[in-house]
VOPAGU-2260 file (C-alpha; in pm, 1 decimal, decimal comma):
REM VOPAGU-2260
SITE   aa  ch    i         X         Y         Z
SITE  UNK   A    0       0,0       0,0       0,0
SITE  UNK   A    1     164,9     315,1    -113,5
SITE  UNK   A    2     -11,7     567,3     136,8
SITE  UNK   A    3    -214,0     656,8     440,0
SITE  UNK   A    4      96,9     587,7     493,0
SITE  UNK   A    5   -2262,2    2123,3      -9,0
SITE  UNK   A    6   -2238,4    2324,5     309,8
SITE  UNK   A    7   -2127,1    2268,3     677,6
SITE  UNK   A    8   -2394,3    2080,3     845,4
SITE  UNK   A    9   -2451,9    1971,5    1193,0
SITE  UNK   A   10   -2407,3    1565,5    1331,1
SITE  UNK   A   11   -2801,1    1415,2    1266,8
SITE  UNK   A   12   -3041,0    1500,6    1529,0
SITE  UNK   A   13   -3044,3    1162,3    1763,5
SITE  UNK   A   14   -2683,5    1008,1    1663,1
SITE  UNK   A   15   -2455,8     909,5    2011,2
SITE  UNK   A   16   -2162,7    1080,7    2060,8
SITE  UNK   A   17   -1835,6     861,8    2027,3
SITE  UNK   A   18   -1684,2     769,2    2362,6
SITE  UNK   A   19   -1404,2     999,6    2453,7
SITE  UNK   A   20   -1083,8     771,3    2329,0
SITE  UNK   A   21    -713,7     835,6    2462,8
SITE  UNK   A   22    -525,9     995,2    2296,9
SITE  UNK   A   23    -229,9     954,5    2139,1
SITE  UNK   A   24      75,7    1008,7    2313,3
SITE  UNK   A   25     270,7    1367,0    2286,0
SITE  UNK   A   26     582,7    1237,3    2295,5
SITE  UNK   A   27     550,8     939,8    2027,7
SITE  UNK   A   28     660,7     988,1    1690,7
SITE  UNK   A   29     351,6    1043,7    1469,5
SITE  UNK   A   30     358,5    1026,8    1075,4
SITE  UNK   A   31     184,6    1253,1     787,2
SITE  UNK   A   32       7,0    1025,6     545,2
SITE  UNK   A   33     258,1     959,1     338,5
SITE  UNK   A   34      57,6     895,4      11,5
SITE  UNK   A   35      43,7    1310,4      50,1
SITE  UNK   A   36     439,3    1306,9     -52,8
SITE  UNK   A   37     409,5    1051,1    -352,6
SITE  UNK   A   38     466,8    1286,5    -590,3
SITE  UNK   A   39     487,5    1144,3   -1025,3
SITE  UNK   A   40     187,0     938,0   -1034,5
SITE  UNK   A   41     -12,4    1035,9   -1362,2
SITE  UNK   A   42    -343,2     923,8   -1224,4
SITE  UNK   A   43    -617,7    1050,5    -999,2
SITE  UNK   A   44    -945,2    1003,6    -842,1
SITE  UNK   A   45   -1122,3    1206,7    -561,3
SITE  UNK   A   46   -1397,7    1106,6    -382,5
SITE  UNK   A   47   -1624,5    1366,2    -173,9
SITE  UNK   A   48   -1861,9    1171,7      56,1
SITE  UNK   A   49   -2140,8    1282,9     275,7
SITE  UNK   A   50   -2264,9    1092,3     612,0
SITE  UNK   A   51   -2535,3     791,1     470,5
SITE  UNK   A   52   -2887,4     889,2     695,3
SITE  UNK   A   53   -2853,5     658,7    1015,1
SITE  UNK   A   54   -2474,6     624,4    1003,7
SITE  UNK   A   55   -2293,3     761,0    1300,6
SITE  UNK   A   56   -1925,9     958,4    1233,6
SITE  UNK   A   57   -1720,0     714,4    1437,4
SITE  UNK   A   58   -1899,7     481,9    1195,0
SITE  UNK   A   59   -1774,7     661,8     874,1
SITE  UNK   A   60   -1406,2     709,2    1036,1
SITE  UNK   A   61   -1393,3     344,9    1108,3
SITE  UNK   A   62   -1462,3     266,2     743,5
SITE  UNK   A   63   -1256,6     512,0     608,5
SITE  UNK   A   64    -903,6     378,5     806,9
SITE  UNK   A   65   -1014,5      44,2     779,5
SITE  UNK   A   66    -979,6     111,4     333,0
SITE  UNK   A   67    -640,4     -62,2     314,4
SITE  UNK   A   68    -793,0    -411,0     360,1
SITE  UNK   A   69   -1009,9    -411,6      40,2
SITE  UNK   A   70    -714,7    -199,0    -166,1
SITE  UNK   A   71    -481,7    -360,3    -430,8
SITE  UNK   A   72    -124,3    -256,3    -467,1
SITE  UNK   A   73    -111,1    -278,7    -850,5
SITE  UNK   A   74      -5,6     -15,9   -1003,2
SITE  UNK   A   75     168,3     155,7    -700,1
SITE  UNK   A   76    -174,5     285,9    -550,6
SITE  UNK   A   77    -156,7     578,1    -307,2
SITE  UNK   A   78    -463,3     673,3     -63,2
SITE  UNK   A   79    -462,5     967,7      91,3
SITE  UNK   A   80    -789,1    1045,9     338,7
SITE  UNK   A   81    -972,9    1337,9     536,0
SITE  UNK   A   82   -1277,8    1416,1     718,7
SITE  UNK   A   83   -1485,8    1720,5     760,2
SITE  UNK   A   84   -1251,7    1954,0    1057,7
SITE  UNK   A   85   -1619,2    1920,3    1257,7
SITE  UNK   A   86   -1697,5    1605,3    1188,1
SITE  UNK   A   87   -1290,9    1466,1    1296,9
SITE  UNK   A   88   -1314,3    1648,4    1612,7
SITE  UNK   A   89   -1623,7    1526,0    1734,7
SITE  UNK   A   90   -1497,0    1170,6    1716,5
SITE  UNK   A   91   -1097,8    1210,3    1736,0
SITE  UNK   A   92   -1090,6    1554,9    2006,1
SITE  UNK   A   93    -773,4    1748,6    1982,5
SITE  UNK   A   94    -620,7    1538,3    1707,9
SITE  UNK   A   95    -586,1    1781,5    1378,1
SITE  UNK   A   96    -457,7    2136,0    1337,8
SITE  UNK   A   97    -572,9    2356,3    1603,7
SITE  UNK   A   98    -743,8    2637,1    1317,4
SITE  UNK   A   99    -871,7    2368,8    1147,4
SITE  UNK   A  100   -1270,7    2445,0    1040,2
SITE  UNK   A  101   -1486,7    2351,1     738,9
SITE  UNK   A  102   -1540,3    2581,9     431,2
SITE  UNK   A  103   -1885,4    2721,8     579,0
SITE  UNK   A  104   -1910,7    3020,1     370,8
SITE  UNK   A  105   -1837,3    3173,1      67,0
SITE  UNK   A  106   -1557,6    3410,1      -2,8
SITE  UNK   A  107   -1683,1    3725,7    -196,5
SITE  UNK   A  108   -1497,5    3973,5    -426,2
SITE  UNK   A  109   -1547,8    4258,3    -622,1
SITE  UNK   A  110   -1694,1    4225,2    -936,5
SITE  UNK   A  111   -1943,0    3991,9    -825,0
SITE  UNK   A  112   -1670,6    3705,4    -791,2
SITE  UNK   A  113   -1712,7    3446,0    -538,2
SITE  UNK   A  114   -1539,1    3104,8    -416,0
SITE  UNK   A  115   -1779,9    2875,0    -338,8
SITE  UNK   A  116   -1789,3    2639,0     -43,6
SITE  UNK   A  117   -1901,8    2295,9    -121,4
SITE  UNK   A  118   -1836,0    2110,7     216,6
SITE  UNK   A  119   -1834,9    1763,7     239,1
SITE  UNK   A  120   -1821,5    1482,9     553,9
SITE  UNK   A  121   -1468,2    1291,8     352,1
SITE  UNK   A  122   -1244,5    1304,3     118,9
SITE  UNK   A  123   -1089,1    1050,5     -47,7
SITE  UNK   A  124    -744,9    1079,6    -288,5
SITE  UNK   A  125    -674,2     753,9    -439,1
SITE  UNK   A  126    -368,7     790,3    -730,3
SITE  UNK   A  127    -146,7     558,9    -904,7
SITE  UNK   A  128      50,2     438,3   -1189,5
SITE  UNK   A  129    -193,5     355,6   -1459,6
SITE  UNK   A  130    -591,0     429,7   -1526,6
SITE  UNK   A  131    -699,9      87,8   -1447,2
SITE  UNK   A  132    -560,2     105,3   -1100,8
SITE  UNK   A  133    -698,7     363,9    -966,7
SITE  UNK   A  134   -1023,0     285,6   -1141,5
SITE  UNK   A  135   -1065,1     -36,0    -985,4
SITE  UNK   A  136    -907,0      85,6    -648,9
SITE  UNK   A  137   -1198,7     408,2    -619,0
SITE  UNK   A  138   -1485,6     147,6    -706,8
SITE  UNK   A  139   -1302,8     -74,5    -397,4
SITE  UNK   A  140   -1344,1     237,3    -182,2
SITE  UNK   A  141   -1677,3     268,5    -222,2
SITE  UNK   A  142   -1821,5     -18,7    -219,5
SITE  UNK   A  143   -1635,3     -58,6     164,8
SITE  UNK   A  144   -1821,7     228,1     245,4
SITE  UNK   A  145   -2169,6     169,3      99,0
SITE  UNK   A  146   -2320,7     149,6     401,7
SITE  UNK   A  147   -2207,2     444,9     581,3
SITE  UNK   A  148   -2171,8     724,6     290,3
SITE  UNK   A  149   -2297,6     864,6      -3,0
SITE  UNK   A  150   -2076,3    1004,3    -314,0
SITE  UNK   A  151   -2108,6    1357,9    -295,1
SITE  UNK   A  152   -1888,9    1435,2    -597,0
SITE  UNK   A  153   -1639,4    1292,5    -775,8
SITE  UNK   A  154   -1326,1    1408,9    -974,5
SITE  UNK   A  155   -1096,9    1242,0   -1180,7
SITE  UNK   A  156    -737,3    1389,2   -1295,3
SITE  UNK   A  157    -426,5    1312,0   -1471,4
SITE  UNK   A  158     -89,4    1486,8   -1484,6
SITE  UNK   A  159     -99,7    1763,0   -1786,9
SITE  UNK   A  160     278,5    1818,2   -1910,7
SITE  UNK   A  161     474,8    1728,0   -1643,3
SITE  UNK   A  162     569,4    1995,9   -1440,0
SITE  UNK   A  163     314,5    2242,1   -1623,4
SITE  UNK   A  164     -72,9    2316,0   -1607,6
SITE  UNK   A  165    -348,0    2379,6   -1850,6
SITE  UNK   A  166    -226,0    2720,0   -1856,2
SITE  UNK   A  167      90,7    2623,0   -1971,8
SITE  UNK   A  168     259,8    2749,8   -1728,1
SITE  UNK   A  169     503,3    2556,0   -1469,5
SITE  UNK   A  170     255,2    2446,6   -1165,9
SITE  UNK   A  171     445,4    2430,1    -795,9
SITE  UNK   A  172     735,8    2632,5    -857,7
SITE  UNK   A  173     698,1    2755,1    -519,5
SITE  UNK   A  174     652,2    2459,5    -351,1
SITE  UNK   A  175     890,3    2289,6     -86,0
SITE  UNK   A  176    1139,8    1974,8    -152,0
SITE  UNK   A  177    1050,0    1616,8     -10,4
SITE  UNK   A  178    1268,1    1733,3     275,2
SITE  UNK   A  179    1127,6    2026,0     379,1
SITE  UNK   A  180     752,0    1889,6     310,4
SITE  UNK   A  181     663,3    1780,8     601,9
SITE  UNK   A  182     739,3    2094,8     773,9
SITE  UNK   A  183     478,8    2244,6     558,0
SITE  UNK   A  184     203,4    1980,8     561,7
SITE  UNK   A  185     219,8    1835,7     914,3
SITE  UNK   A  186     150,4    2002,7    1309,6
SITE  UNK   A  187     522,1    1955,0    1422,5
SITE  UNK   A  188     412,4    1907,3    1784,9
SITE  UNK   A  189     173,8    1904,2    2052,6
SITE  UNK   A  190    -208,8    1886,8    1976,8
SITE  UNK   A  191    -272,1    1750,1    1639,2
SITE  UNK   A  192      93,1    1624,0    1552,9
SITE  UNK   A  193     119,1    1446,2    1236,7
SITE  UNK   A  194    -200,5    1603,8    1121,5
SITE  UNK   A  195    -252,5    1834,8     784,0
SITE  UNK   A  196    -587,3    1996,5     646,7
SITE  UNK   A  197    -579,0    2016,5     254,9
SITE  UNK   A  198    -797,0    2258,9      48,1
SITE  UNK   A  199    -946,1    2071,6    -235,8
SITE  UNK   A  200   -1142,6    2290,5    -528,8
SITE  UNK   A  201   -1227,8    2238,0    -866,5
SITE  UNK   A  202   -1112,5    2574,0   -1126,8
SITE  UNK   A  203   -1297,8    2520,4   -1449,2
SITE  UNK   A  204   -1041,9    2690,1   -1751,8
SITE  UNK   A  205   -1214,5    2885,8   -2014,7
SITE  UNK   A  206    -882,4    2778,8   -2234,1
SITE  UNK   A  207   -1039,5    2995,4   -2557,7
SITE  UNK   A  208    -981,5    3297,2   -2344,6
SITE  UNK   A  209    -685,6    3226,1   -2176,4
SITE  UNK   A  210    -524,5    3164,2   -2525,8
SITE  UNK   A  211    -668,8    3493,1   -2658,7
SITE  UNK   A  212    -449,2    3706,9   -2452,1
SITE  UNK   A  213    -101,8    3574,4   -2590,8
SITE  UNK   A  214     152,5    3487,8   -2401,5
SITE  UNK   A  215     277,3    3816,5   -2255,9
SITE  UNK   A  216     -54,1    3873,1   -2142,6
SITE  UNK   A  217     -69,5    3503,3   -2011,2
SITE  UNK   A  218     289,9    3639,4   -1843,0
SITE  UNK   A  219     126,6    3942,6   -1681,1
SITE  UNK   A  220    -149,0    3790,9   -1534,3
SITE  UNK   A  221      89,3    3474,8   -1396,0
SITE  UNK   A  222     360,9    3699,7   -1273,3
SITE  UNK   A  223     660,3    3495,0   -1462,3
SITE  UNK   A  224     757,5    3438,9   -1788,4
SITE  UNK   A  225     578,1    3092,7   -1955,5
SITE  UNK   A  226     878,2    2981,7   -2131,5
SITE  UNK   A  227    1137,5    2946,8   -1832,2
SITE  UNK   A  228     948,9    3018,6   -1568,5
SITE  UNK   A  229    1125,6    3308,8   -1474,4
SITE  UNK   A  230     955,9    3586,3   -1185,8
SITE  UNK   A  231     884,1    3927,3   -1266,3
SITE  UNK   A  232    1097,8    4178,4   -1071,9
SITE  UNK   A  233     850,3    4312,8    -782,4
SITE  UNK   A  234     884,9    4656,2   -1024,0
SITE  UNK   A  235     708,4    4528,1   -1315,4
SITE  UNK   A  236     482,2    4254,5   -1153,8
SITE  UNK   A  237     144,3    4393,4   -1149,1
SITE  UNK   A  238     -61,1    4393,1    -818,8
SITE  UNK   A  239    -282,1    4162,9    -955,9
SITE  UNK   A  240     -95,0    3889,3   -1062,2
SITE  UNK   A  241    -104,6    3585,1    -958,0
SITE  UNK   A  242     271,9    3484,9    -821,9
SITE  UNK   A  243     169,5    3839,9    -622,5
SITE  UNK   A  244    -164,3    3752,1    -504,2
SITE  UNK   A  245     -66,5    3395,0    -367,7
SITE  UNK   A  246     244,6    3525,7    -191,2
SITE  UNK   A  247     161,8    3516,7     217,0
SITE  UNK   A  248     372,4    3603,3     495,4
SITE  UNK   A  249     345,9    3626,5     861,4
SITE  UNK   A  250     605,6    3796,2    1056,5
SITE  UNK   A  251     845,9    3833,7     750,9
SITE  UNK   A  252     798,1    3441,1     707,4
SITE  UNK   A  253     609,8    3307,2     355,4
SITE  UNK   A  254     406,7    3062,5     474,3
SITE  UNK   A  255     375,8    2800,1     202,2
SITE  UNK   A  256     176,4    2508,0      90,5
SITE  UNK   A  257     234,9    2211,8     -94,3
SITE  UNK   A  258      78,0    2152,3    -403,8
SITE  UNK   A  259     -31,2    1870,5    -530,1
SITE  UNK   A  260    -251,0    2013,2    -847,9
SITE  UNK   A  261    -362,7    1784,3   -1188,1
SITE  UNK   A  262    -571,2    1859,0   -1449,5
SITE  UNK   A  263    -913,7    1712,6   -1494,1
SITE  UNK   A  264   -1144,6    1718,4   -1750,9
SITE  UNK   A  265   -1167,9    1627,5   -2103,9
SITE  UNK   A  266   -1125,5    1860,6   -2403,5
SITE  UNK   A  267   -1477,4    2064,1   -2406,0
SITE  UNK   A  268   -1490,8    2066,8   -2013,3
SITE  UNK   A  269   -1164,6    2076,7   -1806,2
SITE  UNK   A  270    -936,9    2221,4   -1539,2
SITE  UNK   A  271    -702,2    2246,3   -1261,2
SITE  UNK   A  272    -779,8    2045,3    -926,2
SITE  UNK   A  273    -636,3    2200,7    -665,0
SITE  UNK   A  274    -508,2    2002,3    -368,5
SITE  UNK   A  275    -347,9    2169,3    -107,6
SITE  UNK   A  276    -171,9    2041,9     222,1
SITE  UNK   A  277     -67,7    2313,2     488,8
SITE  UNK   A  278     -12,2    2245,9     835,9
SITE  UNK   A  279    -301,1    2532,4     935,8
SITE  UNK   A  280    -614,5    2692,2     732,3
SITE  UNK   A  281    -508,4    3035,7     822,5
SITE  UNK   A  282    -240,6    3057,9     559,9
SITE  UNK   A  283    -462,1    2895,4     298,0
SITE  UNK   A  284    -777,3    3084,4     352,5
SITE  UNK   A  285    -585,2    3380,1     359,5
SITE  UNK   A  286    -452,7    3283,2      20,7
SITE  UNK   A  287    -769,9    3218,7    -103,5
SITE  UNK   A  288    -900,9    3560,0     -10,6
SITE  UNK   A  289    -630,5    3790,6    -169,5
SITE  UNK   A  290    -686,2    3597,6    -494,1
SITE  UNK   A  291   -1057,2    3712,6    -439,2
SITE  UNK   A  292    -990,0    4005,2    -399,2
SITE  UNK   A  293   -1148,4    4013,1     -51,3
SITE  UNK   A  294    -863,5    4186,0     144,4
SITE  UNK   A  295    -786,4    4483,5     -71,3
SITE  UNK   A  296   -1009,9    4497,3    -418,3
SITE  UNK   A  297    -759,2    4342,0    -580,3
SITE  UNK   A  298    -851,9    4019,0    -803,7
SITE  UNK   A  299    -592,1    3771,2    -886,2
SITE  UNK   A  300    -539,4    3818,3   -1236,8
SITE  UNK   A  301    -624,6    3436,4   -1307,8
SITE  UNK   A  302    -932,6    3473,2   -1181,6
SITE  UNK   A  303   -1094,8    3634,6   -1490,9
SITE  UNK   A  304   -1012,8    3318,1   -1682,4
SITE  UNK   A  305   -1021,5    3052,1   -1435,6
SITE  UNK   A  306   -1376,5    2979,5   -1253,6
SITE  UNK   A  307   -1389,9    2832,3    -918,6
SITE  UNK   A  308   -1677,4    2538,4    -931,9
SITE  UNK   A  309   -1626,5    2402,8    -516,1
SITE  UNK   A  310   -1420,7    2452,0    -232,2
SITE  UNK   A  311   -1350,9    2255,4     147,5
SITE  UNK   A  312   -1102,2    2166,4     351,8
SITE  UNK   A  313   -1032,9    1837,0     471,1
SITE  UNK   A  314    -849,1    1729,3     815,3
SITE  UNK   A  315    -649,9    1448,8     705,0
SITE  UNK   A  316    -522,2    1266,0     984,0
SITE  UNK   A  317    -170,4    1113,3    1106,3
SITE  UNK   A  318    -108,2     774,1    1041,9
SITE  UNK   A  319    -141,4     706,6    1398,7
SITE  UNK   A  320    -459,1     854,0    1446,3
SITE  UNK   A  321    -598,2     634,6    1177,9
SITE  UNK   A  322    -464,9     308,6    1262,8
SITE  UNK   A  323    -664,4     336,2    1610,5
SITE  UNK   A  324   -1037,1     330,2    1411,7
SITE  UNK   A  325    -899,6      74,6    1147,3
SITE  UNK   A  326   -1023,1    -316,3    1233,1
SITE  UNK   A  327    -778,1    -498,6    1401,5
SITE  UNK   A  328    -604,0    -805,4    1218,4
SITE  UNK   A  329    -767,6   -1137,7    1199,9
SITE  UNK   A  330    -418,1   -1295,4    1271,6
């Protein structure tokens, strides 16, 4: 096994609440799902899931860990999985980022421009070496959890150019080596150690458009040249481009994220998927709100040719955490 390792709604009226569990040990190591690092594999399919009527959360977290057993290994297959921030705390307390929180509303900018929040109970990343794989792996997944939830959406991607987007334009440039990863992704210590939330969203490409402003105006609204993926000097990068826009610090620190973006789509209908792992929300959601234009009344420059279709955050658990819901071994 290569990896563990529509709105925010309230728990159904009448469903216990999960007996308080111990928890895990402060001082033991605890390990980011390492399927988030597996970085080359060409194909993708993710799985939003809502709570089946009837089911209980500890329910749908027990199911969830326990996807290993029914998994196949063929074609290197990688699963990475999250729950709803809410949901997670409610049956694992103290065990994810302390910020972490659902994608309850909407993020509005000028213009009439808006992210949408599409919240979902669980999340589901299952990627791998070849089509067939993952296809047989994601209709595995859910049949394991028939009984407990219901396919909420579901996305399928595939690497576009390498290193590059549908944009054409180098994807990730910014983002940190294998080594320095789990600084970004994972709590280091204390509550929620091992943990990560990733933002996941859908951005449909109107590609006619985008190809309509040539590339220096494909370089203007990026913020660095297409060919070599070279950065504008801060003097002729304009406010609203996008290496600008997605730029956060705190305290003189950038505060990154590691991407993990495909393409999806076919050739009428298609687009970037946008995974993101941080180690809080703040710096994402704060990300997503200067490319709004939410902070200042500045739009990200992408964002006249790119359309956000959904939008949540996911807490996606340490390996540790997991393994206590998962069904023991019958040997």
């Amino acid at each position: 096994m290569g990896g563990w390792g529509e709105q925010d709604h309230p728990p159904t009226s009448g469903q216990v609440t999960a007996a308080p569990r111990p928890r895990l040990a402060r001082c033991a190591p605890v390990t980011p799902q390492t399927g988030i690092f597996a970085l080359g594999t060409p194909e993708h399919c993710y799985l939003e899931l809502d709570l089946a009527p009837g089911a209980a959360p500890e329910e749908l977290v027990r199911a969830v860990a326990g996807l290993s057993g029914p998994l196949s290994t063929t074609g290197g297959v990688n699963l990475v999985v999250g729950f709803r921030p809410e949901l997670w705390e409610r049956v694992a307390p103290g065990e994810a980022p302390p910020d972490a929180e659902g994608f309850g509303e909407p993020i509005h900018g000028p213009g009439g421009f808006a992210m949408p929040a599409t919240q979902h109970d669980a999340w589901v990343w299952v990627a791998g070496g070849n089509r067939s794989a993952v296809f047989d792996n994601a209709r595995a997944v859910l049949d394991a959890l028939r009984d407990v939830a219901e396919v909420a959406s579901e996305l399928t991607g595939w690497l576009y150019g390498h290193s590059r987007d549908l944009t054409g334009f180098v994807d990730g440039t910014e983002n940190p080596s294998l080594l320095e990863a789990p600084g970004v992704v994972a709590v280091p210590a204390g509550p929620g150690a091992g943990s990560s939330l990733v933002l996941f969203q859908a951005w449909r490409h109107d590609s006619r458009a985008w190809e309509s402003l040539g590339v220096r105006g494909q370089e203007r609204a990026m913020g660095r040249t297409k060919a070599d993926d070279v950065e504008f000097p801060d003097d002729e990068k304009p406010p609203s481009a996008h290496v600008a826009r997605t730029n956060i610090e705190k305290d003189g620190e950038e505060q990154r994220i590691f991407r993990r973006n495909v393409a999806y789509g076919g050739v009428t209908d298609h687009g970037t998927a946008f995974v993101g792992f941080a180690r809080d929300r703040w710096r994402m959601h704060e990300m997503l709100r200067r490319m709004a234009g939410a902070t200042d009344r500045i739009r990200d420059g992408l964002t006249h040719w790119l359309t956000p279709l959904s939008g949540a955050y996911y807490t996606v658990p340490s390996v540790e955490s997991l393994a206590r819901f998962a069904p023991a071994d019958d040997d």
